[in-house]
C-alpha positions, 0 to 999 in steps of 0.5 A, a space after each residue: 089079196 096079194 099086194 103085187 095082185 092088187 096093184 095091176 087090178 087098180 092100174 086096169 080099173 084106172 085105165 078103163 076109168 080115164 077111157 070112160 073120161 076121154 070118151 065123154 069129152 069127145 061126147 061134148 064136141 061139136 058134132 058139126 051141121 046135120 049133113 056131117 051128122 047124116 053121113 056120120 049116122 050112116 057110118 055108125 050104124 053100118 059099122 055097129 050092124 057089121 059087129 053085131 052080125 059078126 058077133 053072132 056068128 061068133 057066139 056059136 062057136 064060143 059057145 061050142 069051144 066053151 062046151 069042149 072045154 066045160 065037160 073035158 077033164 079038170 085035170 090039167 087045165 081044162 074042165 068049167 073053170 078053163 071053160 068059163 076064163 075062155 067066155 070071159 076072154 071072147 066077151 072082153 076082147 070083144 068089148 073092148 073092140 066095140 067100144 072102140 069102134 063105137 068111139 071112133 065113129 062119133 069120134 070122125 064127125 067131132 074131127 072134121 068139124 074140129 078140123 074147121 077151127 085148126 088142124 090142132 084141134 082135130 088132132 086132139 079129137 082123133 087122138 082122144 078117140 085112139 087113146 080110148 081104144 088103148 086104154 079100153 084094150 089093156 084096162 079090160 085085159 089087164 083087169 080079167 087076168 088079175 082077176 082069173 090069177 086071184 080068184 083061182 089061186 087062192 094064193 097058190 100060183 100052181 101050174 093047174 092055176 095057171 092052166 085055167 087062166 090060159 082060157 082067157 087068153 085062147 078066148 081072147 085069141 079066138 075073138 081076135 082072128 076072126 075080127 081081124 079077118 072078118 074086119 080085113 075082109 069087109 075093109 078091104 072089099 069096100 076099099 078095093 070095089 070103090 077105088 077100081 069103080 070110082 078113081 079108075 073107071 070113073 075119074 071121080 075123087 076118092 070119098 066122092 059122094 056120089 060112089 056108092 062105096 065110099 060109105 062102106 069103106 069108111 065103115 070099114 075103117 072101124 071094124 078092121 083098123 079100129 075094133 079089128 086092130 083092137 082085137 089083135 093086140 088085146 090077144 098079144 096083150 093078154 098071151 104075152 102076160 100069160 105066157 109069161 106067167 105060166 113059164 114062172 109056174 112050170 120053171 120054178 117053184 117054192 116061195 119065189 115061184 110068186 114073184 115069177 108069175 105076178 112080175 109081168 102083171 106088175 109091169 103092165 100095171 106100171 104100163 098102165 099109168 106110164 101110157 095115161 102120162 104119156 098122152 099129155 106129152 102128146 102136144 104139137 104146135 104145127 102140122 109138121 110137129 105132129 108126128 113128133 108129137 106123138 113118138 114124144 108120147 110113146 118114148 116118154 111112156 117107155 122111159 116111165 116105164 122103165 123108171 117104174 119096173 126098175 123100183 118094182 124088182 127092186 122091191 121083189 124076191 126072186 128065185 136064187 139063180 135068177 138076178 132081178 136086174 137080169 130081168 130088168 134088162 129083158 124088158 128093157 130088150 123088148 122095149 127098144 126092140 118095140 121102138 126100133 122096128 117101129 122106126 124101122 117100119 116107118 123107114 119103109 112105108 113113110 112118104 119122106 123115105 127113099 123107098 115110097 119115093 122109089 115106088 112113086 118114080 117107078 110108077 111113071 114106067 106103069 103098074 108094073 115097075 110099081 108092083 115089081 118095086 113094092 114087092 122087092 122093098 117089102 121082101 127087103 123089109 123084113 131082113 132088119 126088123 128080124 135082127 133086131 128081134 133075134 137080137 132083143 131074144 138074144 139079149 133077154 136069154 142070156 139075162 133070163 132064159 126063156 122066162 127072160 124071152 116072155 118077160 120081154 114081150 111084156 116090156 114091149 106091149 107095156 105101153 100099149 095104152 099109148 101105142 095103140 092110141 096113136 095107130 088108132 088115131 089114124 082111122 079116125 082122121 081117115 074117115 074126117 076126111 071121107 066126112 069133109 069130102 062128102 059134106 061138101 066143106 072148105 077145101 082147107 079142113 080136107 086139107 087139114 085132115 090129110 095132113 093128119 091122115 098122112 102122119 096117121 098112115 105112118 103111124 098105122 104102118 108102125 102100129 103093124 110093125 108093132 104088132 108084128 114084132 109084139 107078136 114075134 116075141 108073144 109066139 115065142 113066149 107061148 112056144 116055149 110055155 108049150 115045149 116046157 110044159 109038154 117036156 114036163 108031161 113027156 118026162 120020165 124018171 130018169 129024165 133031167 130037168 134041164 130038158 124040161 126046162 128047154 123042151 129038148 124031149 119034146 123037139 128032136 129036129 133030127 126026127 121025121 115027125 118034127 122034120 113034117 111038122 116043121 114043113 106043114 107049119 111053114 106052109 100054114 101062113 101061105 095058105 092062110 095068105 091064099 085064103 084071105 087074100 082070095 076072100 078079099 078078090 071074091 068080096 070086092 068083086 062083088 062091090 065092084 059089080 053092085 057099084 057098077 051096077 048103080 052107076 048105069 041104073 040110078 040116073 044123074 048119079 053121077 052128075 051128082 043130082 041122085 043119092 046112091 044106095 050106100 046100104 046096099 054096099 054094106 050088106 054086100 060087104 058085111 055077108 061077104 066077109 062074114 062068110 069068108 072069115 070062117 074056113 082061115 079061122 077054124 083052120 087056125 084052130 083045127 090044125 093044131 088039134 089034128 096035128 097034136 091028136 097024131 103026134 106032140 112032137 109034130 105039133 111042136 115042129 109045126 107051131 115052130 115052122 108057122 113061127 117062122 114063116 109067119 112072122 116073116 109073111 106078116 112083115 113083107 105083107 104089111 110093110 109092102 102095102 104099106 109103102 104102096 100106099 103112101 108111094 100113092 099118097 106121095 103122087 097125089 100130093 103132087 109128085 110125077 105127075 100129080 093127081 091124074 097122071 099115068 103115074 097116079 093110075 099106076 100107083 092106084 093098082 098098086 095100092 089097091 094090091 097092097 090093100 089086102 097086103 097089109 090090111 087082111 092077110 098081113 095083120 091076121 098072120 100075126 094072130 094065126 101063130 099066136 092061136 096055134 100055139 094057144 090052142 097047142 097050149 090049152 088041150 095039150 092034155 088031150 094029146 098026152 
C-alpha cells in the first residue's frame, strides 16, 4: 500500500478511535434524577424512530440508483464497481449521522445535570458530545476514500479509478440532502407548531412542559442540526477530496500524476490529527471565555494544519509546471477564507453585533420593521463572504488553476473534525435547556445553559456559513472536475489540450443552450426554496392544529395537572416531513439527468447558473434566520421591553419566519448544487 495511501487511512481510523473514547466518557456522566432521564428517553427515542423511518424511505431509492449504476456499462466510470462505492458512500454518511444524533441525545441529559455543578462542566459534555459528531464524520469519510483509492487502483490512479470512487461521493450527496431536507423539515415543523401555540397564543415559556411540542422540537434538534448537519458536511468532506482528486486524474499523467491525486487525502489526514489537538485547546474559565474558547480551538488546529501540509509537500514530487509551495498557498487560501466567512457570518447573526441589535430595536415598530430588517441585513450579508470567496479562488488559480481551486476546498474542510464539533455543540446545550426547563431545576442550570446556548447559536450560525462557503468551493472543484472531464469526452483531433484543461469546449456562454441552461440553473435554488419552505408551512400547520387540539380536549393541561401526548406530535412531524423531503430531493437528482440526456452543453450552463443562485440563497437564508433568531434571544435577555413586550412578540414572528430560512431551505441549498453537479459527474457517460 502507498505510504501517502496509508497515512490518511491511519489518520481516519484514529479519528473514529478517539470518537469512540469521547463517546465513552460522556457514557459515564451522571445522567441526572429519573424525571431528566424520562424526558430524555422520550427525546432518544423519537428521534431514533425518526432516522429509522426516514432511512427506510431511503433504502428504496439507494437500492434503485445502486441498480441503474450496477448494469450501466463499466466503461467510463459506472457499471458494479461505482454501484457498490455509491452503497458505501449512503451507509457511511448515514452512520455517521446516526451515531451523532444517538450521542448527542444521551449526551443533553449528562449536560444539564453537569450544568448543576457549573457552567464549565456542561460545556465540557456538550462539546464532547459535538467533537464525536466531527470526528464520526471525517473518520468514516476519510477512511472509505482511501479505501475505494487503494482497493481499486492497484497503484495506477486512472481517470477509470477515479471514476469508480466518484460513487462514494454521489452516495454520500444522496444521503445527505434528503437528511438535511427531511431533518429541516421535522425540526422546523416542531419549531414553528410549538412556539405559534405556546409563546404566541398561549403565554406559556418556551420548552414549557406542558406544550405538547416541546418534545418534538427537541428531537428535532438532532435529526436537523446534529445528524442533518452531520449529513451535509460528510458530503462537502468527501466531494471536495474527490473533486479534488479526479482533476489530478483528468489534468496530469505519468509518474507524478500520484502526488495530484493522493495530495488532499494527505491534507485531510494531517486535518485529522490537527483537530484531535485542537480540541484540548478548547479550555474556558468563564461563561465569557466560551466563545474564545472555542475559536482557540479552531485556529489552533488551522495553524497545525498548516504546519503539517508545509512538510507534506515538502516531502512529494510534483509534476513539473506545478510549484508545490503553489499548492501550499492554495490551502492556505481556503483555510483563511473558511475562517473569515466564519467570523464574517458571526458579524451578522450574533447578539453583540449591531445588525440583531438593529433587528430587536426595530421590533418595537411590530413584526413588520422586523422582518423588513431581517430581510435587508441577510441580503446584505451576502456581498462580503462572496468576495472573500471569489478572492480565495482568485489567489488558488493563480497558484494552481483549477486543480489549485479544489485543492483549496480541501484546506478549508481540513479541520472539520473540530469545526463541526463546536457547531454541533449547540444543539446539545440547546436541548439541556428544554431538559431543565421541564424538569422543573433551579433557575440557575437554565441560566447556565442559555448562556451556553447563546455562544451555541453563534457558532451554528458560523458552522452555516462554513458550510456554505465549503460548499461554494466544493461545487466549483466538482464543476470543473465536470467541464475537464466533459471537455476531454467532447474533444476531437484537432483539438488542444489547453481547452480541455479549462472546459472551454464544453461551455460557450455565447450558445442558446448554455444561455437555457444557465437561466434553468439559477431558477432551480428558488423553486427548491419554494418547495421546502412550503413543506415546512404545510407541516407545521399540522402541529399547530394537534397542539391546539390537546389544549382544548386534555383538561388541566395547561394548568399543569395533565401530561400532554408528546408522541403524538412526533408522529406528526415525523410522516410530515418524510413526505415532503421526497419531490426537492428527486428534483435535485433528476434535473441534471433530463438536462444532460438533451444537451451536455446545457447541463453545464445549468449546473454553473445553480451555482450561483444558490450559493447566494443559502447565504441570505441562513444569515437572515440566523440574526432573527438572536434579535429574538437579545429581547429576552431583557432588551426593548424584555420577555412579554410587544417587541418580544414581534421578534417571535420573526424568528418563527427565519426558522425554515436557516434551518430548511438555507442549509439544503448548499447540498442541492453539490449533487447536481455530482450527478452531472457520475452519468456523464450517459449523455456522451
Amino acid at each position: 500500500m502507498n505510504l501517502y495511501l496509508a497515512l490518511p487511512g491511519v489518520a481516519a481510523l484514529i479519528a473514529l478511535l478517539f470518537a469512540v473514547l469521547k463517546f465513552v466518557s460522556i457514557m459515564r456522566q451522571d445522567a441526572g434524577t429519573e424525571q431528566m432521564q424520562a424526558i430524555s428517553r422520550q427525546v432518544q427515542e423519537g428521534a431514533a424512530a425518526f432516522l429509522n423511518a426516514e432511512y427506510r424511505w431511503l433504502a428504496v431509492f439507494v437500492t434503485i440508483v445502486a441498480g441503474a449504476i450496477f448494469f450501466s456499462s463499466a466503461e467510463n466510470g459506472l457499471g458494479p464497481k461505482t454501484a457498490i462505492a455509491f452503497v458505501c458512500g449512503a451507509v457511511a454518511s448515514g452512520v455517521a449521522g446516526y451515531f451523532g444524533m444517538h450521542t448527542a441525545t444521551r449526551a443533553a441529559v449528562r449536560t444539564t445535570q453537569a450544568a448543576r455543578e457549573s457552567m464549565m462542566a456542561a460545556l465540557s459534555v456538550s462539546f464532547s458530545s459535538g467533537v464525536v459528531m466531527g470526528m464520526s464524520v471525517v473518520g468514516l469519510a476519510l477512511l472509505g476514500v482511501t479505501l475505494f483509492t487503494w482497493i481499486y487502483s492497484g497503484g495506477e490512479f486512472t481517470n477509470e479509478v477515479i471514476n469508480q470512487v466518484l460513487g462514494f461521493s454521489f452516495g454520500a450527496s444522496s444521503i445527505a440532502l434528503f437528511a438535511r431536507v427531511g431533518g429541516g423539515i421535522f425540526t422546523k415543523a416542531a419549531d414553528v407548531g410549538a412556539d405559534l401555540v405556546g409563546k404566541v397564543e398561549a403565554g406559556i415559556p418556551e420548552d414549557d412542559p406542558r406544550n405538547p411540542g416541546t418534545i418534538a422540537d427537541n428531537v428535532g434538534d438532532n435529526v436537523g442540526d446534529v445528524a442533518g448537519m452531520g449529513a451535509d458536511l460528510f458530503e462537502s468532506y468527501v466531494g471536495s477530496l474527490i473533486a479534488t482528486m479526479a482533476l489530478g486524474a483528468y489534468i496530469y499523467a505519468g509518474d507524478q500524476v500520484a502526488s495530484m491525486v493522493l495530495l488532499p487525502l494527505g491534507v485531510a489526514g494531517i486535518g485529522i490529527i490537527a483537530s484531535i489537538a485542537g480540541t484540548f485547546m478548547v479550555r474556558a474559565k468563564s461563561e465569557h471565555g466560551v466563545h474564545d474558547a472555542l475559536f482557540r480551538g479552531l485556529i489552533g488546529a488551522s495553524v497545525l494544519v498548516l504546519a503539517g501540509t508545509f512538510f507534506l509537500i515538502r516531502g512529494m514530487e510534483f509534476p513539473s509546471d506545478i510549484s508545490g509551495m503553489n499548492l501550499f498557498w492554495a490551502i492556505t487560501a481556503g483555510l483563511l477564507v473558511g475562517v473569515v466567512i466564519g467570523k464574517l457570518t458571526e458579524y451578522y447573526t450574533s447578539t453583540e453585533s449591531k445588525p440583531a441589535q438593529n433587528i430587536a430595536k426595530q421590533s418595537e415598530t411590530g413584526a413588520a420593521t422586523n422582518i423588513i430588517h431581517g430581510l435587508a441585513t441577510g441580503m446584505e450579508s451576502v456581498a462580503l463572504p462572496v468576495l472573500v470567496i471569489c478572492v480565495g479562488i482568485f489567489v488558488a488559480y493563480r497558484m494552481a488553476g483549477v486543480y489549485g481551486v479544489a485543492i483549496a476546498a480541501v484546506g478549508m474542510l481540513s479541520t472539520l473534525g473540530i469545526s463541526l464539533g463546536i457547531d454541533a455543540y449547540g444543539p446539545v446545550a440547546d436541548n439541556a435547556g428544554g431538559l431543565a426547563q421541564m424538569a422543573n431545576l433551579p433557575a440557575e442550570v437554565r441560566q447556565r445553559t442559555d448562556a451556553l446556548d447563546a455562544v451555541g447559536n453563534t457558532t451554528a450560525a458560523i458552522g452555516k456559513g462554513f458550510a456554505i462557503g465549503s460548499a461554494a468551493l466544493t461545487a466549483l472543484a466538482l464543476f470543473n472536475a465536470f467541464c475537464t472531464r466533459a471537455g476531454g469526452m467532447l474533444t476531437t483531433a484537432g483539438d488542444s489540450a489547453d481547452k480541455v484543461k479549462d472546459g472551454s469546449l464544453l461551455l460557450n456562454i455565447n450558445t442558446t443552450e448554455v444561455i437555457l441552461g444557465l437561466l434553468i440553473g439559477g431558477m432551480l435554488p428558488f423553486l427548491f426554496s419554494a418547495m421546502t419552505m412550503r413543506a415546512v408551512g404545510a407541516a407545521a400547520n399540522k402541529m399547530v392544529e394537534e397542539i391546539r387540539r390537546q389544549f382544548r380536549e386534555i383538561p388541566g393541561l395547561l394548568e399543569g395537572k395533565a401530561e400532554p401526548d408528546a408522541a403524538r406530535c412526533v408522529e406528526i412531524s415525523t410522516q410530515g416531513s418524510l413526505r415532503q423531503m421526497v419531490v426537492p430531493g428527486l428534483m435535485a437528482v433528476a434535473a441534471p439527468i433530463v438536462m444532460g440526456l438533451w444537451n451536455v452543453q446545457a447541463l453545464g450552463g445549468m449546473l454553473a447558473g445553480a451555482l450561483v443562485t444558490g450559493v447566494m440563497m443559502a447565504i441570505f437564508m441562513a444569515n437572515a434566520g440566523g440574526v432573527w433568531d438572536n434579535a429574538k434571544k437579545l429581547i429576552e435577555g431583557g432588551a426593548y421591553g424584555g420577555k412579554g413586550s410587544p417587541a418580544h412578540h414581534a421578534a417571535v414572528v420573526g424568528d418563527t419566519v427565519g426558522d425554515p430560512f436557516k434551518d430548511t431551505s438555507g442549509p439544503s441549498l448548499n447540498i442541492l448544487v453539490k449533487l447536481m453537479t455530482v450527478v452531472s459527474l457520475v452519468f456523464l457517460p450517459w449523455f456522451i
